[in-house]
N, C-alpha and C positions, 0 to 999 in steps of 0.2 A: 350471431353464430360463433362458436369457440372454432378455437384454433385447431384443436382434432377432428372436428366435423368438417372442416375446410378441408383440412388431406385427405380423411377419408372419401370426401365428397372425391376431389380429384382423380383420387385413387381409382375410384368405381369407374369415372367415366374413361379413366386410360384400361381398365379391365374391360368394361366394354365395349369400346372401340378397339381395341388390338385383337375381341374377340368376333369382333362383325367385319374387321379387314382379313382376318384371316379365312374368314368363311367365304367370304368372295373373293378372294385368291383362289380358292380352291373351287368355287360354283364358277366362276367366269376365268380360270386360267386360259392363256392360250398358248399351245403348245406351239415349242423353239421350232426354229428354222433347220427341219435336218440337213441340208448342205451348210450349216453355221458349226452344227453339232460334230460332223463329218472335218471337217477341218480341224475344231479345236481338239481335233482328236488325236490330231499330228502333230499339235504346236506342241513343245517340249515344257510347257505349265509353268516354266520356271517366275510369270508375271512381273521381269523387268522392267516394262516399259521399252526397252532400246526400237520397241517398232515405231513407236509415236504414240498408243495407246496404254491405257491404263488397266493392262492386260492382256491376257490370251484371248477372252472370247471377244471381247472388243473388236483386236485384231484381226481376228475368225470372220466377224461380221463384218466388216470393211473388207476385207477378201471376197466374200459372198455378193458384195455390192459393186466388184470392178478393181479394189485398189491392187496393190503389186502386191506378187507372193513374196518376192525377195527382203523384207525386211526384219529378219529376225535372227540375228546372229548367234542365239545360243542353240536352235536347231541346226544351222549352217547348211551343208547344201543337199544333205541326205534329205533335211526336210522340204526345202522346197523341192525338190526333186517330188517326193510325195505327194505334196500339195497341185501340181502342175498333173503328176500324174490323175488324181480324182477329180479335175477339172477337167481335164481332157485340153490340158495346151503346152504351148512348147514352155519349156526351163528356163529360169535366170538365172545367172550367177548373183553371188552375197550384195545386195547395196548397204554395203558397209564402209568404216573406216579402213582402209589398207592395214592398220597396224595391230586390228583383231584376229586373233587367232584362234580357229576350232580348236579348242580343248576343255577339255570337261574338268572344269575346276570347283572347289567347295571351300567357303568361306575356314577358314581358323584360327579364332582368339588367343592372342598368348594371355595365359589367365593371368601370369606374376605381373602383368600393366595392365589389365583390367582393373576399373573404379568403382565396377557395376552402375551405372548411370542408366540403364535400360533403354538408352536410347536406340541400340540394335534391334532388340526385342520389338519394340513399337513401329523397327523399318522392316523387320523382315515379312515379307507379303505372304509367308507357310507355314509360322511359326517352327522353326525349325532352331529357334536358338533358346534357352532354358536360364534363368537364373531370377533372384530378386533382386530390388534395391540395396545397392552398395555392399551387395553379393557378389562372386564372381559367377561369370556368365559362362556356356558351354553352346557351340554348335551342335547337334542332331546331326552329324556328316550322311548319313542315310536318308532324312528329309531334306535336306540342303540340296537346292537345284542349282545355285551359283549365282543368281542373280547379281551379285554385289551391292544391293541395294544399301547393307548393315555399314557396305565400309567408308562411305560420307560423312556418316551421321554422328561414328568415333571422336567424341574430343581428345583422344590421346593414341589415336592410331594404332592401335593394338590387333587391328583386327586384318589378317591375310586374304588374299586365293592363290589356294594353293590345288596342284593337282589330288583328284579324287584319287584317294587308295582303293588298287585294284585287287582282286583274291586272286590265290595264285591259281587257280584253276581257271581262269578264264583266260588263256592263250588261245590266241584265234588258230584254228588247224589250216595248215599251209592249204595254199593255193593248187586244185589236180594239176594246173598247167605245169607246176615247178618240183612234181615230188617225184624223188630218188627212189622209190618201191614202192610196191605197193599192198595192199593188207595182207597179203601172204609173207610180207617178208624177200618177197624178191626183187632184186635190183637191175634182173635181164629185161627191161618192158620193152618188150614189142612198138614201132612208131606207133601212134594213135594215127588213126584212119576217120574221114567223115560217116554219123551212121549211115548207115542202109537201111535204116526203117523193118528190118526182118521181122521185128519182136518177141526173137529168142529172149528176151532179157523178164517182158513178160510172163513169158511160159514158164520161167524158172522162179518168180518172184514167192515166195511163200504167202503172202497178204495180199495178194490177186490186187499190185499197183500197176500202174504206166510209168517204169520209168523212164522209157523215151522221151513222153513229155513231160515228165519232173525235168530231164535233164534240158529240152530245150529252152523251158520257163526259166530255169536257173544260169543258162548262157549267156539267155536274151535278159537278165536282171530283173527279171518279172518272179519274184521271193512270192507272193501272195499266192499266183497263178501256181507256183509249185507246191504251195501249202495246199491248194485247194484239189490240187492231183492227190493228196495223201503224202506230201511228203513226211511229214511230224508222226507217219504210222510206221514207216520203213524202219526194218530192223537191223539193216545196216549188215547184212551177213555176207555181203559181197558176192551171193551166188549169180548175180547178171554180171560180172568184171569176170567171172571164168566162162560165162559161154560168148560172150561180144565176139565178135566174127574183129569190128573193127578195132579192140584195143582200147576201148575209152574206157577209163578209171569211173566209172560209175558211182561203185560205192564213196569215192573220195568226195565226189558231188556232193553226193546227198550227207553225207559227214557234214560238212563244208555249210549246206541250206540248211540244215536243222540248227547249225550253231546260230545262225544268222537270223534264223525264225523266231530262237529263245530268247538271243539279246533284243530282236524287237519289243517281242512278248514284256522282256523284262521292261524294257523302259518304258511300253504305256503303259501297263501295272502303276510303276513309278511317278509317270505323268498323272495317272487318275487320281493317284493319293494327294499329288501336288496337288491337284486341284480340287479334291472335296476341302484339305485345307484351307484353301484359299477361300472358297467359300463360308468354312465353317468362321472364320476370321471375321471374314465379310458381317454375316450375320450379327456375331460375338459383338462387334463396333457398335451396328447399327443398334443392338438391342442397349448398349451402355449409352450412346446418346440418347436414347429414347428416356432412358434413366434419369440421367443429367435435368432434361428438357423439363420433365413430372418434380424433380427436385427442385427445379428453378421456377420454377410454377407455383411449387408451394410455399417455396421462400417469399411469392412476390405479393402470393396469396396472403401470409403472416403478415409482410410488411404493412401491407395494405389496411388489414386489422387492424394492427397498433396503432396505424397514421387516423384512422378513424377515432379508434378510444380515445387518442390526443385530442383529436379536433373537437370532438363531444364534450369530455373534461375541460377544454379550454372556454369551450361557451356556456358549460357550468359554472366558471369561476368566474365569468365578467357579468 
């Protein structure tokens, strides 16, 4: 048999088997664990490892099974807060090192000491860093979740965390409890008083919401419960802050919940992309060793050839 009919031979049988595993992928899948799904949904995708697993959904699924919510510092405590909430159990605080700190950081090469060695490329888990060999390399600070995974792997230390650059429009709107006036412009406010349940505020609303209970959802720190009142519909016209009998700054509320609604929004938006990435990587690997594997195969297939011809020609010549 020649040497091309050997690969091709190989060729066929890795076509056909990648084409009969995928097919029963797909006839015998079994679909994920939705309380798996429901978690990794809160983990912030970055796929550090810092929890002990080699990932988010890893991590998701050991949650699902008993283990601690508390170990994931790059969520910190908003996210187990979250996590404890859709379990339905009490919160931990961070089981972390003391000398980590909540802040949202994103990798930055200084390029004039980069080597290009790609060896950040090969560690980062989102592919969020760009360059060739012995090219300068660039982080993607948009896709960079902070993991620090790239800044190990540096033979010449070129590579930071530093804090994410923020836009300037995203200053958080003060707190109702602390504001010196209010959307009119006036600085005389009346003490706030506890409500009274009247539902003046109601009757004035133009998008026929509850904002009593937007406003006690958003007291009680319950952001979903107020989403689900219709907060994200409020048009913020502040017509319930003039008829409130007790003085509560309503509109500053809902100002206040919808900011907090978007940066959520923003960041699982943000999380999902991290993590189709992550994915898409994942696959990326798996298909190049598969690669590898069929090249090695064929190699060994040739050698094997040759080692035959020899042995033949040798018992030819004796």
């Amino acid at each position: 048999m020649s040497i091309g009919a050997g690969i091709l031979g190989l060729s066929a049988i890795g076509l056909i088997g990648g084409t009969v595993l995928e097919y029963a992928s797909k006839v015998f899948r079994v679909n994920g664990n939705p309380l798996v799904d429901s978690i990794d949904e809160l983990l912030p995708q970055t796929q550090c490892g810092q929890c002990g697993h080699p990932g988010c959904h890893p991590y998701a699924e050991a949650i699902a099974k008993g283990e601690a919510i508390n170990r994931c510092p790059p969520g910190g405590q908003a996210t187990i807060d979250r996590i404890a909430n859709l379990l339905g159990i009490q919160s931990l605080g961070l089981d972390a090192d003391e000398n980590i700190i909540e802040q949202d950081l994103v990798a930055l090469i200084v390029e004039e000491e980069c080597i290009g060695c790609t060896k950040c490329i090969q560690a980062c888990p989102v592919d969020a860093i760009v360059g060739s060999n012995k090219l300068m390399h660039t982080v993607i600070t948009d896709d960079c979740t902070g993991c620090d995974l790239c800044v190990d792997p540096c033979p010449v230390d070129c590579i930071e965390m530093v804090p994410r650059p923020k836009a300037p429009d995203s200053q958080k709107p003060e707190h109702p409890d602390l504001i010196s006036s209010d959307r009119f412009g006036r600085v005389d406010l009346q003490p706030e008083s506890p409500c009274i349940r009247c539902g003046a505020c109601a009757t004035v609303c133009p998008v026929h919401l509850q904002p009593q209970l937007m406003l006690f959802a958003l007291k009680g720190g319950a952001l979903n419960h107020a989403v689900h009142e219709g907060l994200t519909d409020c048009v913020e016209c502040a017509a319930c802050n003039a008829v409130c009998p007790s003085h509560i700054p309503l509109a500053e509320w809902f100002h206040l919940g919808r900011f907090q609604a978007e940066q959520v929004s923003v960041e699982r938006q943000l999380s999902s992309e991290a993590r189709e990435r992550f994915k898409t990587r994942n696959t990326r690997l798996q298909r190049i060793a598969a690669e590898q594997d069929l090249k090695r195969a064929a190699r060994k297939a040739k050698s094997g050839e040759a080692l035959e011809k020899a042995r033949k020609a040798r018992e030819a010549a004796s």
